[in-house]
C-alpha positions in Angstrom: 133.6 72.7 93.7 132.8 69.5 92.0 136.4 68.4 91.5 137.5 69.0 95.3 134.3 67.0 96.2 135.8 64.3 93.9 139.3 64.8 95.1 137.7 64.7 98.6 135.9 61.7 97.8 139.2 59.5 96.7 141.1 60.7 99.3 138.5 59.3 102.0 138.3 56.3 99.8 141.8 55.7 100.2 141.9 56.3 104.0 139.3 53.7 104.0 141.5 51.2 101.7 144.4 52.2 104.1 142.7 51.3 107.5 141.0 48.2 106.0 144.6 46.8 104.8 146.4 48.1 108.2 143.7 46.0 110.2 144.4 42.7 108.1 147.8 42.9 109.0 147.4 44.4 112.1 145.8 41.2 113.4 145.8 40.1 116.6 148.4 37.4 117.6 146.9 34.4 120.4 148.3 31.5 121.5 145.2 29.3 121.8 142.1 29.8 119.7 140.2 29.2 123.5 141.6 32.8 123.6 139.1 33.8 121.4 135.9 36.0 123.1 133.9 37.6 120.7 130.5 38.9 121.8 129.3 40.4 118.6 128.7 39.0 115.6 131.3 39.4 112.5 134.0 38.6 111.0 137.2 38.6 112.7 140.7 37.7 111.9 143.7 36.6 114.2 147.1 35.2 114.0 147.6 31.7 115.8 151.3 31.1 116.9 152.5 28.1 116.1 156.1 28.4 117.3 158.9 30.4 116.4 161.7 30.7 113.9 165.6 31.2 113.6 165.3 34.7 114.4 163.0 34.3 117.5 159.8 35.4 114.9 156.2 34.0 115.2 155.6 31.0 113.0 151.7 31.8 112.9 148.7 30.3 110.8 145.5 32.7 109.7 142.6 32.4 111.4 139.8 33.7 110.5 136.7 33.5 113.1 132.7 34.0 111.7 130.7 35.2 114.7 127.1 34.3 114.5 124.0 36.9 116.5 122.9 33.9 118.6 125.1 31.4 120.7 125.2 27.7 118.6 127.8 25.1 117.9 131.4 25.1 116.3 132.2 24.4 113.0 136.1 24.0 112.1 137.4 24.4 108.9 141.1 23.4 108.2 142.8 24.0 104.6 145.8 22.5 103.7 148.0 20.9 106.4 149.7 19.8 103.4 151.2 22.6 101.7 150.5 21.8 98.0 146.5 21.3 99.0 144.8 24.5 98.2 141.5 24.5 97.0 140.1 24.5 100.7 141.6 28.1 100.8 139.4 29.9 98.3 136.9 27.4 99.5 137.2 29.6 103.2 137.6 33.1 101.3 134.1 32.6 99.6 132.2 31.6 102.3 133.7 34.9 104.6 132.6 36.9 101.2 129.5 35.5 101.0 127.9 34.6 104.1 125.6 36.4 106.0 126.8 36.5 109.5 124.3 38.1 111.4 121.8 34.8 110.0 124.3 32.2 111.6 124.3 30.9 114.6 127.0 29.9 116.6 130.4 30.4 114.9 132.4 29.1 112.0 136.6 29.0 112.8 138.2 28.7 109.9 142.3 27.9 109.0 142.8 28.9 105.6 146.5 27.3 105.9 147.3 25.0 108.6 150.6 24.4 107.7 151.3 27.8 106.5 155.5 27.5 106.6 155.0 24.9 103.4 152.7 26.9 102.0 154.8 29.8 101.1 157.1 27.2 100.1 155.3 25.0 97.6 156.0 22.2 99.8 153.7 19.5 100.4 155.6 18.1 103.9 156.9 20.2 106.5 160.1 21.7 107.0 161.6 18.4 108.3 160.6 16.4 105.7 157.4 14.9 107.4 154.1 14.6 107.1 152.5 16.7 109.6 149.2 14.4 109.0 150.9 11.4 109.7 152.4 13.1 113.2 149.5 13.5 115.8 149.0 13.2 118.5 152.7 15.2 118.7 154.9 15.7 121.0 155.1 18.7 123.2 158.9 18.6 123.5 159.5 16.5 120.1 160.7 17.6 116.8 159.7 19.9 114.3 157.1 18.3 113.0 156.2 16.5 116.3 155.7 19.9 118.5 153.5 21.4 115.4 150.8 19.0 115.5 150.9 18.7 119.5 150.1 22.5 119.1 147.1 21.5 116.4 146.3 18.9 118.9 146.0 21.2 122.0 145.7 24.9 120.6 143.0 24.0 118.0 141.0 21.1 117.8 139.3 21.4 121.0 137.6 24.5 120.3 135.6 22.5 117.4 132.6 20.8 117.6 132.1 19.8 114.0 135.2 19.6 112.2 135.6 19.6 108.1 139.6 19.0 107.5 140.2 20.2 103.5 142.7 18.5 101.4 143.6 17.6 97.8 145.4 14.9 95.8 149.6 16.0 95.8 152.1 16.8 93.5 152.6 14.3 90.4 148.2 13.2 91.0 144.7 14.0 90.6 141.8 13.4 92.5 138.2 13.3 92.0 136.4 15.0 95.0 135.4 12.9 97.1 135.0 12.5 101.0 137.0 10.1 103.9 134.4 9.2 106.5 133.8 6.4 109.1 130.6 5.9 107.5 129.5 3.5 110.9 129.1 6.6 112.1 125.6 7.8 111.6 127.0 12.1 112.0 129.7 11.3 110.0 128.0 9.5 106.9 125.7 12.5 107.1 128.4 14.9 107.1 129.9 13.0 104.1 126.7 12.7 101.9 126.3 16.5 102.4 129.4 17.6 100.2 128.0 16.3 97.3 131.0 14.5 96.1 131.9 11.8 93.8 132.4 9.3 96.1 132.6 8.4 99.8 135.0 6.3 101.1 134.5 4.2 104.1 138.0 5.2 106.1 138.5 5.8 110.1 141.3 8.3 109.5 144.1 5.6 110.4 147.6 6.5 108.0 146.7 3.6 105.5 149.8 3.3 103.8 153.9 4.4 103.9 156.2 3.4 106.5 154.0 4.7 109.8 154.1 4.0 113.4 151.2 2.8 114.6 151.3 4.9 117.2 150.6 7.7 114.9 147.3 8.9 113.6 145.9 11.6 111.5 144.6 14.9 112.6 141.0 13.2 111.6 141.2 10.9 113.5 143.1 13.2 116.3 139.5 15.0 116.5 137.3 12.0 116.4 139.6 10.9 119.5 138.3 14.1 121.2 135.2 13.9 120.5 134.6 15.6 117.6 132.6 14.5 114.5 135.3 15.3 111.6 135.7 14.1 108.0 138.4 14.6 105.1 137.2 16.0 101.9 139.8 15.6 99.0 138.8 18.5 96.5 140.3 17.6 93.4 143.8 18.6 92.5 147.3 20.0 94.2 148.8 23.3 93.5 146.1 24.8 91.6 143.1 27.0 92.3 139.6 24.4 90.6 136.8 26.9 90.3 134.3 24.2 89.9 135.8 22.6 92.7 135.7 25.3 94.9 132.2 26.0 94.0 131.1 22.4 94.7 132.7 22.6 98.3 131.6 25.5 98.9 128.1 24.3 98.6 129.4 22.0 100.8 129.7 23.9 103.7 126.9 26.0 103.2 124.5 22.5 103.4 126.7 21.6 106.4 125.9 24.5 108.2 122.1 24.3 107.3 121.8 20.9 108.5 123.3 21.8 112.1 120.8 24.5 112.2 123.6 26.8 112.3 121.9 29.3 109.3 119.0 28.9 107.2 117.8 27.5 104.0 116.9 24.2 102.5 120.2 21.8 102.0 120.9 22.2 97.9 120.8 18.7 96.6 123.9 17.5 94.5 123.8 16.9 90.8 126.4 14.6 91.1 126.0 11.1 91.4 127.9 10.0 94.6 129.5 6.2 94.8 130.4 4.4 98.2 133.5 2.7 98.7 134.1 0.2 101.7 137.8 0.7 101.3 140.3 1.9 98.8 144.4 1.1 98.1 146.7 2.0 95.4 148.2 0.3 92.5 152.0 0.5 92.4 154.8 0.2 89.4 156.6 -3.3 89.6 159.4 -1.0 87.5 160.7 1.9 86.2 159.5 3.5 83.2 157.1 5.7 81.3 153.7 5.7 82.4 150.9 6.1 80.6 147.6 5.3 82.8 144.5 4.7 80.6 141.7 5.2 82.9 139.9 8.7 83.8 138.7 9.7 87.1 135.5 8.6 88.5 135.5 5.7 85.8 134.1 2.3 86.6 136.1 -0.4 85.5 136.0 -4.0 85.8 138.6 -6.3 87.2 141.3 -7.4 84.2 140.5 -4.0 82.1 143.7 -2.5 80.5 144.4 0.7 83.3 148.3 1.5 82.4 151.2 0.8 79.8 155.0 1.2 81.2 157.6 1.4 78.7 161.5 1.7 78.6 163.3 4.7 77.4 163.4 2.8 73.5 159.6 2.7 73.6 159.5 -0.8 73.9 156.3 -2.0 76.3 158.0 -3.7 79.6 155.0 -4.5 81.0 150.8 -3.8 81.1 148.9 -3.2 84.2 145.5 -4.1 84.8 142.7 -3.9 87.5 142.7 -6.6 90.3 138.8 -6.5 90.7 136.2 -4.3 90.1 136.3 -0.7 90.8 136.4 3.1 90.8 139.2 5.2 89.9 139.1 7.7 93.1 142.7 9.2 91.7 145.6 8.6 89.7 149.2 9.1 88.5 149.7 12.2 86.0 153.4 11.7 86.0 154.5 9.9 83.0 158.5 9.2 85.0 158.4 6.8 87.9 161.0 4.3 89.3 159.6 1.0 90.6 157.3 1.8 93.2 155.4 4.7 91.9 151.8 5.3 91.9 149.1 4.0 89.1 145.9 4.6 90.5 143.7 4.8 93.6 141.8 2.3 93.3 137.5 2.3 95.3 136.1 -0.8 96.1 132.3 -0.7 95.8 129.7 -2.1 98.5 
């Protein structure tokens, strides 16, 4: 008797397994997340289309939708609308494990992979080549790229109230974490200090460098346009999975949510000391060559240090780079080939 109830036992556990995994990919398909009408509180997962493919297929993103007990605001989550940025993801997965939902109030909509055809692809642009945050506010009948954020534009962001968009450094560089705000902005210097990263950078959410229209903007500054509070947080580095990282923004969010009296507890003060930039620009190769940058991340220097040596394929030293003025070192190169051109370091300017 006690090995049928056993045998009974993992069979209903595997019916359990079986439904669980049919539901996840059993999830419904909308077309706008205003299509979303939930009336009690959990957690509930959806498939946004995006578009289509060659073979007349949905080209959807995950969304995954935290429904509070009592009505409150929005807060908007969106991981990687570059492909290679992915620490925001497991950022999302830990707070659906870990929250308690029937404590929040209001609802949390989260993307865990806004660009999800470069995703699968370990690409950082999108399928065209472009950069999908250097593309809004779209084009409904545009290209690629163009017609994907003029869906972000119209099928997401306006069902935000609060919006945190997650990102990382890319391929070939390394970021400290740290946090793009218009800090004149008294909701968004707030939102800013409460990620408890290394440093803030004054920024508007304007492209700031690379051959852009003007008429272009980023998805940032898409949502600000709208209406909506939104910052950038850059958590650390591309392609790879940062536990402390991930644990860091997800404290994050959690003080976020506290501070719009969306769930409770006291905001978790930050170990880390934070620095404030008033702006920030990079530090390019004059030439080709081997790079060898000197500086570390989050490192104070002062204008003429020693931050890079190039040299030729002999070894010889063809030339030393140093800082213009004083500084912090926000990111940096890890990629020892470059032709003229290529990155050194992101360079913070201090108040």
């Amino acid at each position: 008797m006690k090995n049928i109830t056993q045998v009974l036992n993992q069979i209903l556990v595997i019916a359990i397994l079986i439904i669980v995994i049919d539901c996840g990919a059993q999830a419904p398909e909308i077309l706008n997340l205003s299509d979303v009408q939930i009336k009690k509180s959990g957690v509930y997962n959806y498939w946004l289309k995006m578009g289509s493919n060659t073979y007349g297929k949905s080209n959807s993103i995950p969304v995954i939708v935290i429904q509070g007990d009592t009505p409150g605001p929005t807060l908007g989550l969106t991981a990687a609308i570059h492909g290679n940025e992915l620490n925001g993801i497991p950022i999302i997965h830990q707070l659906v494990e870990s929250i308690n939902y029937s404590k929040l109030k209001g609802r949390v909509i989260a993307i865990p992979g806004l660009n999800a055809i470069s995703i699968q692809n370990d690409r950082r642009r999108f399928i065209d080549e472009e950069d999908l945050n250097r593309n809004f506010p779209g084009k409904e009948k545009g290209n690629r790229s163009q017609q994907y954020a003029y869906k972000i534009k119209e099928r997401v962001l306006p069902s935000f109230d609060f919006m945190i968009d997650m990102h990382t450094a890319s391929f070939g560089r390394v970021n400290t974490m740290y946090a793009r705000a218009d800090v004149s902005n008294d909701t968004l210097r707030k939102l800013a200090k409460l990620q408890g990263a290394d440093i803030i950078l004054n920024s508007k959410g304007m492209p700031s460098f690379g051959g852009v229209s003007k008429s272009t903007r980023t998805m940032r500054a898409e949502a600000v346009l709208q209406g909506t509070p939104c910052i950038t947080v850059e958590y650390g580095n591309p392609q790879v999975f940062q536990n402390n990282i991930i644990s860091r923004g997800l404290k994050g969010i959690y003080n976020t949510l506290k501070w719009l009296k969306m769930y409770p507890g006291e905001i978790e003060q930050s170990t880390f000391e934070t620095s404030h930039c008033k702006k920030s620009y990079w530090i390019y190769m004059n030439e080709g060559g081997f790079l060898e940058v000197l500086v570390d991340l989050n490192q104070h220097i002062n204008s003429g240090s020693k931050i890079a040596v190039v040299k030729d394929a002999f070894g010889t030293i063809i030339n030393e780079y140093f800082a213009p003025e004083d500084g912090i070192v926000i990111g940096k190169s890890t990629n020892p080939t470059n032709m003229s051109g290529g990155r050194i370091i992101h360079l913070g300017i201090m108040k």
